[in-house]
N, CA, C and O atoms as a GROMACS GRO file, in nm:
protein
  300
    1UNK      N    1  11.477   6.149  10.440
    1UNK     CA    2  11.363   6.235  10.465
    1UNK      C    3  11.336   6.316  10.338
    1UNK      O    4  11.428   6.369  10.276
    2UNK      N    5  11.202   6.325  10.300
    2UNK     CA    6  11.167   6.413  10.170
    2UNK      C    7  11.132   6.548  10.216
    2UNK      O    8  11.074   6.594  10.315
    3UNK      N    9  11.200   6.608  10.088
    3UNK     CA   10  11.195   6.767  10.140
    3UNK      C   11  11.051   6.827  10.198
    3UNK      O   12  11.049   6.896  10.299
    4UNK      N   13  10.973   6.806  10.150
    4UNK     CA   14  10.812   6.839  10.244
    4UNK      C   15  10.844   6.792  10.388
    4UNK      O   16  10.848   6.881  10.473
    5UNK      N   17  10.866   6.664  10.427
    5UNK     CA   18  10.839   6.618  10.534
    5UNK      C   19  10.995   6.764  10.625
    5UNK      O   20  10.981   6.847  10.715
    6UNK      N   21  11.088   6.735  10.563
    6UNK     CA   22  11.188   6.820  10.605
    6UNK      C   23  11.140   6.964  10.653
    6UNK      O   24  11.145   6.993  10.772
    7UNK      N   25  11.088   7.065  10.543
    7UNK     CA   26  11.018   7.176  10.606
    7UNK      C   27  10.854   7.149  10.706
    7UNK      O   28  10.800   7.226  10.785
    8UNK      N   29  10.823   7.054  10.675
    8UNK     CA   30  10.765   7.048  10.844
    8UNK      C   31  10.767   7.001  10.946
    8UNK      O   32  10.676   6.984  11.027
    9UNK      N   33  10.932   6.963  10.950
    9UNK     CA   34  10.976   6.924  11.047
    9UNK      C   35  11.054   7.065  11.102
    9UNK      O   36  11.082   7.083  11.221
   10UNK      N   37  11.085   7.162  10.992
   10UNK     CA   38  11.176   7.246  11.051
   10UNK      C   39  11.036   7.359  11.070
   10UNK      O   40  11.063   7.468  11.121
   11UNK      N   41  10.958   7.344  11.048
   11UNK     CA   42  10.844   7.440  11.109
   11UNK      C   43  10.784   7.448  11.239
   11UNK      O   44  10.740   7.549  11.293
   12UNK      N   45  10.787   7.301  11.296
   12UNK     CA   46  10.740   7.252  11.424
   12UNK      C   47  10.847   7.306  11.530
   12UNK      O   48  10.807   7.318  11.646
   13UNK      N   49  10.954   7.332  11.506
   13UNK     CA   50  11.050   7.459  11.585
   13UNK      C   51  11.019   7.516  11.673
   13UNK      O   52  11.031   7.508  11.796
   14UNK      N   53  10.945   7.623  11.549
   14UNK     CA   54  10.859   7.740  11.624
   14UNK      C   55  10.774   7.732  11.737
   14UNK      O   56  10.762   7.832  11.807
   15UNK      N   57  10.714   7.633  11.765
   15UNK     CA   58  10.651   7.578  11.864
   15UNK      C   59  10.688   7.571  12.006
   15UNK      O   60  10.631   7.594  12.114
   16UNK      N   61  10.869   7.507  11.944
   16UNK     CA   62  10.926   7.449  12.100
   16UNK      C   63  10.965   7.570  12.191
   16UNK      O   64  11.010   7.676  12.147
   17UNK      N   65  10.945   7.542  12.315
   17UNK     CA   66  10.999   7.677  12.390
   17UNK      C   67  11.157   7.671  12.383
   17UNK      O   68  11.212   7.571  12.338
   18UNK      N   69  11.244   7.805  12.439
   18UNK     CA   70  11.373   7.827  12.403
   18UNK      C   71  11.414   7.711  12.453
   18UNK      O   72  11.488   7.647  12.378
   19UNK      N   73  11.375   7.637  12.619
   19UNK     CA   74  11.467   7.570  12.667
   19UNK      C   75  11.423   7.414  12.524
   19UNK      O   76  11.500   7.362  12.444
   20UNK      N   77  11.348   7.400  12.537
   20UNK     CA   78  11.340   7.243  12.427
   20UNK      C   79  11.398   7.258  12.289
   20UNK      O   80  11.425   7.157  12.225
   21UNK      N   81  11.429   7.429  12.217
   21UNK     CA   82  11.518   7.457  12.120
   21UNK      C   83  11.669   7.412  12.156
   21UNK      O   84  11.733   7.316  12.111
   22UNK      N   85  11.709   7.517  12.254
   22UNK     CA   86  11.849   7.429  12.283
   22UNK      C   87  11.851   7.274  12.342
   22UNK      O   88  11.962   7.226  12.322
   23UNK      N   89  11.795   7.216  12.385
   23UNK     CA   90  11.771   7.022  12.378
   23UNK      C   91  11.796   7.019  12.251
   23UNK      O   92  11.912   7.006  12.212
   24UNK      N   93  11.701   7.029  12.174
   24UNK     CA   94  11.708   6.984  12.020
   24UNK      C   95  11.816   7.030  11.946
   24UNK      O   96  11.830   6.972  11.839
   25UNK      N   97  11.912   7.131  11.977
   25UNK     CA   98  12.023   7.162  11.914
   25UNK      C   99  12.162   7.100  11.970
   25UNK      O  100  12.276   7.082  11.929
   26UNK      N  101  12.090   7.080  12.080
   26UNK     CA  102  12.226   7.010  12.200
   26UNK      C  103  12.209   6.845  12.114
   26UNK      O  104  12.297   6.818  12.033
   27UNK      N  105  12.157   6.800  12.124
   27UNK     CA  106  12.093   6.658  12.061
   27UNK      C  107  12.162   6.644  11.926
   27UNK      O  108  12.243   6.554  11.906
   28UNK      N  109  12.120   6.754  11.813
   28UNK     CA  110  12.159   6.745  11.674
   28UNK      C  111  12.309   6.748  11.660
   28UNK      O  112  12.362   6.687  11.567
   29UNK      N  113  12.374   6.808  11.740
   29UNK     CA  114  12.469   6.855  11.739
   29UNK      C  115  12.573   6.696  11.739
   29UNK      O  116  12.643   6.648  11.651
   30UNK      N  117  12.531   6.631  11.936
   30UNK     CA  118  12.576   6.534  11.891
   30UNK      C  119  12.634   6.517  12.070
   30UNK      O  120  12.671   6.619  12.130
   31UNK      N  121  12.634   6.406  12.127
   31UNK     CA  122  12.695   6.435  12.311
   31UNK      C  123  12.800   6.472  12.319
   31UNK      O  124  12.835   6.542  12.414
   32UNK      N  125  12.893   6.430  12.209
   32UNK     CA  126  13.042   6.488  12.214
   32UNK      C  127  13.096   6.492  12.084
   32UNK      O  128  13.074   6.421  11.986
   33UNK      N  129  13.200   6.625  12.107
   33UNK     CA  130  13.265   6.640  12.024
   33UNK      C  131  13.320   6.564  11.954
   33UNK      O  132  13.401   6.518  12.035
   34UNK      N  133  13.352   6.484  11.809
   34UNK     CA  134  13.456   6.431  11.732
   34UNK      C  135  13.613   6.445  11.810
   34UNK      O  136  13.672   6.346  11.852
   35UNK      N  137  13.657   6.556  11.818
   35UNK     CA  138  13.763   6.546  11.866
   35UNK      C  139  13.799   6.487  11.964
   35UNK      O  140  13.900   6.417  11.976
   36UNK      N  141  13.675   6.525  12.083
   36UNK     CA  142  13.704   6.437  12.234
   36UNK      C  143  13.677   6.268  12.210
   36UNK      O  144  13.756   6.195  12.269
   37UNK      N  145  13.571   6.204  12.126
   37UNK     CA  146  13.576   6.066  12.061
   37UNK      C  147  13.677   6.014  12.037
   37UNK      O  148  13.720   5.913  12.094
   38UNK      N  149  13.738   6.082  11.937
   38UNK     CA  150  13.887   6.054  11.865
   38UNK      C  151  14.013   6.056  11.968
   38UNK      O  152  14.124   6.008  11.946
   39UNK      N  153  13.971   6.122  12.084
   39UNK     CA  154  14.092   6.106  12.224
   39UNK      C  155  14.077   5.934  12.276
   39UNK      O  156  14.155   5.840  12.292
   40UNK      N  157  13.916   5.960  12.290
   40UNK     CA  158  13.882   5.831  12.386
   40UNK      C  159  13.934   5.740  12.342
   40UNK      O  160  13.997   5.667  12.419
   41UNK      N  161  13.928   5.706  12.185
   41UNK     CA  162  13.972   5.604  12.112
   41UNK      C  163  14.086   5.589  12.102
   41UNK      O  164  14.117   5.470  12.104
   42UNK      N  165  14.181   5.669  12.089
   42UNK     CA  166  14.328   5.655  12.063
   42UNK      C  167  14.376   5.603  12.173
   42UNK      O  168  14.457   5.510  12.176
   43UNK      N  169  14.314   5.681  12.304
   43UNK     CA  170  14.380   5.614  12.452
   43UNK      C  171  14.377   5.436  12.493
   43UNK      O  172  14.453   5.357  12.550
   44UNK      N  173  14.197   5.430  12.405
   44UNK     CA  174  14.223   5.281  12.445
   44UNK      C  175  14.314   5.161  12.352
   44UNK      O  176  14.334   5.040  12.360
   45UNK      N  177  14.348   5.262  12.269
   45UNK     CA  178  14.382   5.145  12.137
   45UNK      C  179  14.486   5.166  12.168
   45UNK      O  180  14.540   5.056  12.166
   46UNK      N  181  14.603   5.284  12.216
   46UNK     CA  182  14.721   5.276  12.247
   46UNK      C  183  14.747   5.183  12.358
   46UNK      O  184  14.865   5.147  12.364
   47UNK      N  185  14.663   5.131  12.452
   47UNK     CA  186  14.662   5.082  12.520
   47UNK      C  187  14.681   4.900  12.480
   47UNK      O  188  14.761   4.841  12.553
   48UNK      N  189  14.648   4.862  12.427
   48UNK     CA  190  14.658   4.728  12.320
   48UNK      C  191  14.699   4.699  12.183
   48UNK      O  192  14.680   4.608  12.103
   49UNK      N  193  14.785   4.855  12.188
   49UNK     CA  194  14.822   4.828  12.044
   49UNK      C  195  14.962   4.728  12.005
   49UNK      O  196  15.073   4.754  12.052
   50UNK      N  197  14.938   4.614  11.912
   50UNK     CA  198  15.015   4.570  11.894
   50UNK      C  199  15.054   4.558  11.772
   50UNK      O  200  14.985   4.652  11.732
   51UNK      N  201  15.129   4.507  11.636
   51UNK     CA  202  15.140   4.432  11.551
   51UNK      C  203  15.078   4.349  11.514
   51UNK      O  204  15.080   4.255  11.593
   52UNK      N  205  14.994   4.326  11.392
   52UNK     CA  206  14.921   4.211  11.346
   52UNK      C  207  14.991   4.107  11.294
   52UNK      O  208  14.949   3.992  11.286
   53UNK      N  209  15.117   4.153  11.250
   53UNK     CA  210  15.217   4.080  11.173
   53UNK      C  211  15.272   4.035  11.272
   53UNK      O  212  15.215   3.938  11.322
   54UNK      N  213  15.378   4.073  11.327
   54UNK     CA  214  15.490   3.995  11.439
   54UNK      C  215  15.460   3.993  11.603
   54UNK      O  216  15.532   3.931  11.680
   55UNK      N  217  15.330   4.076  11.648
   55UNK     CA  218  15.244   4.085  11.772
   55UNK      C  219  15.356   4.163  11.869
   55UNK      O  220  15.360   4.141  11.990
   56UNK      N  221  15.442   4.252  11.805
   56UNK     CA  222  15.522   4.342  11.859
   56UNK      C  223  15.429   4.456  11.916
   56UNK      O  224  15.334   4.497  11.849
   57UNK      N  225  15.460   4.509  12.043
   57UNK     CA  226  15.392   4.615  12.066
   57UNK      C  227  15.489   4.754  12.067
   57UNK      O  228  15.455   4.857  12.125
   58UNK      N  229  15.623   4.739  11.987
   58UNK     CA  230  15.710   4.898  11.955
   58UNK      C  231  15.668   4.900  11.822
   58UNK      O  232  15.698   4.836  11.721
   59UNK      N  233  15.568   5.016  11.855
   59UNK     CA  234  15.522   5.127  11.754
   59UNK      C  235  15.552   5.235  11.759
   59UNK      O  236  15.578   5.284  11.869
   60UNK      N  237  15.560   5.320  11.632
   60UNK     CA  238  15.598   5.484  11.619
   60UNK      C  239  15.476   5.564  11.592
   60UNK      O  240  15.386   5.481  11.573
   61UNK      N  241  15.447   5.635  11.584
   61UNK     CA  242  15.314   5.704  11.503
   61UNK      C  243  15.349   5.725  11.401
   61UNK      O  244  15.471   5.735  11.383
   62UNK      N  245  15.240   5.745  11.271
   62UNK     CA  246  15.311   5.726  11.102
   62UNK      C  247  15.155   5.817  11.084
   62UNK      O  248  15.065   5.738  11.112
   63UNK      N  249  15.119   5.905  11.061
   63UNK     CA  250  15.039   5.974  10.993
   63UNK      C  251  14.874   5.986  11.098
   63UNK      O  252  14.841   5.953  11.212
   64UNK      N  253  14.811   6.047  10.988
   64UNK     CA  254  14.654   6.008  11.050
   64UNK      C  255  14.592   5.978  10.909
   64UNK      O  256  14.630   6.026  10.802
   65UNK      N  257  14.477   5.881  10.930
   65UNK     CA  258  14.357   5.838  10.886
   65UNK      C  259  14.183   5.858  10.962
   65UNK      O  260  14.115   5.812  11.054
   66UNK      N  261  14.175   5.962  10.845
   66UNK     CA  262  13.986   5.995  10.933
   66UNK      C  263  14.024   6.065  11.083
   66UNK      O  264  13.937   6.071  11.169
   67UNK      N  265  14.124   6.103  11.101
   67UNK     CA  266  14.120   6.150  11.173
   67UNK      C  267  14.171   6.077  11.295
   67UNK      O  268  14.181   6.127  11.407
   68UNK      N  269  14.205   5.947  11.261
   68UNK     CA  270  14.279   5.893  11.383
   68UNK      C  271  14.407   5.924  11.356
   68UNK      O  272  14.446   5.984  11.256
   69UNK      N  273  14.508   5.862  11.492
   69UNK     CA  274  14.658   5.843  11.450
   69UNK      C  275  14.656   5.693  11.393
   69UNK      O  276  14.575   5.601  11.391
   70UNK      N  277  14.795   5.716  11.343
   70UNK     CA  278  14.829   5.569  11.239
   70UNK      C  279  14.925   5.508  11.279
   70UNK      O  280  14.998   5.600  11.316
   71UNK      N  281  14.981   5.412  11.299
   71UNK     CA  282  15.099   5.379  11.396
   71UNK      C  283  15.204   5.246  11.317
   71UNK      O  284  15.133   5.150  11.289
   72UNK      N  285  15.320   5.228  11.286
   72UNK     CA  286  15.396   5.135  11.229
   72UNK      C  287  15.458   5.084  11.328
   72UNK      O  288  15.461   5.131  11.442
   73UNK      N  289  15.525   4.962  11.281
   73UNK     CA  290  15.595   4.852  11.372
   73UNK      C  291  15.702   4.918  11.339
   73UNK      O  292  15.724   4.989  11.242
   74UNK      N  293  15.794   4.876  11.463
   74UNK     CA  294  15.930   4.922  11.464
   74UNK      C  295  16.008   4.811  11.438
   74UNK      O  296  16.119   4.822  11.388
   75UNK      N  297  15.960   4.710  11.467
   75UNK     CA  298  16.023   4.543  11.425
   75UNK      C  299  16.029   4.528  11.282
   75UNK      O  300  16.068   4.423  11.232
   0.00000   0.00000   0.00000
């Protein structure tokens, strides 16, 4: 977006009534939190997590990446 188009996009605001301000901030913001995402995901991947190498599923947790957990073979 080019900065012109940007300030009249952030001008058209003023317009919206309070309740369509908070929509539009509820919206920007995002439906859910990163953190609660990053739950959903871990639950299902712990759920099938195996080894790519030996298709072992004893894993430890070993760090985070982006914010996920990271997990090593115990084999």
């Amino acid at each position: 977006m080019q900065p012109a188009q940007w300030k009249t996009f952030i001008a058209q605001f003023t317009a919206l009534s309070q309740r369509q301000r908070l929509a539009s901030i509820t919206l920007l913001r995002g439906a859910a939190p990163q953190d609660a995402v990053v739950a959903l995901v871990e639950s299902v991947a712990r759920q099938r997590l195996h080894c790519p190498a030996c298709n072992s599923s004893h894993a430890h947790r070993h760090g985070h990446a982006h914010g996920l957990q990271r997990y090593r073979c115990v084999a």
